[in-house]
C-alpha angles and dihedrals in degrees: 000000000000115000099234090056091052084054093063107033087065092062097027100064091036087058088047083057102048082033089058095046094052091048082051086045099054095040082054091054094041097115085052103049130057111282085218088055099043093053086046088057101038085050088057099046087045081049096041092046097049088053097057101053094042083055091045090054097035099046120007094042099044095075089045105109090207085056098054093104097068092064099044081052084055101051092060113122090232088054090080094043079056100066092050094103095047102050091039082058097042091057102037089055083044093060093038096051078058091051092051095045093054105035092061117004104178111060104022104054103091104047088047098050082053098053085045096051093042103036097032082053096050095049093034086053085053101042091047090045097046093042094059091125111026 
């Protein structure tokens, strides 16, 4: 293993750990605190989370000679036929979400904005993590 990916790996794994018990702490305090202000925060640790591992897989594991494999596996023609679904999905509850927004404004914007924000995380997540390569 490279150096430079031992080096952050010793303060990488140490700042999941402090990351994760402030999510816990925060989802603790949540009667206490504002419920705008909790989902903000959890969004942004699901975001923040979700960035660090992309960046783990797309730049600090890709020099890594015992990780080569994955991105051979990637490369795979069938690995884009793969994603198909997801980004299908992705689009189609995109589009709808819009639907939804304009059709009635006043009282759908909320709940849509939640099942964007949810589901668009979970299948951009995928899609980001399966399309390293390609």
């Amino acid at each position: 293993m490279r150096t430079t990916t031992l080096a952050t790996l010793f303060y990488s794994i140490p700042g999941a750990i402090a990351y994760l018990l402030t999510i816990i702490a925060i989802f603790k305090l949540r009667r206490k605190l504002s419920p705008s202000f909790t989902s903000v925060y959890l969004v942004t640790a699901v975001v923040n989370f979700a960035t660090h591992i992309n960046t783990w897989i797309m730049y600090r594991l890709r020099l890594e000679p015992f990780f080569f494999f994955y991105y051979q596996w990637m490369m795979q023609p069938e690995m884009e036929i793969i994603k198909w679904p997801a980004k299908a999905d992705f689009v189609f509850n995109e589009k709808l979400n819009v639907y939804d927004v304009v059709s009635n404004p006043q009282t759908c914007v909320k709940p849509v904005m939640t099942s964007m924000l949810v589901f668009g995380a979970t299948t951009l997540i995928t899609c980001s993590i399966m399309s390293v390569c390609l």
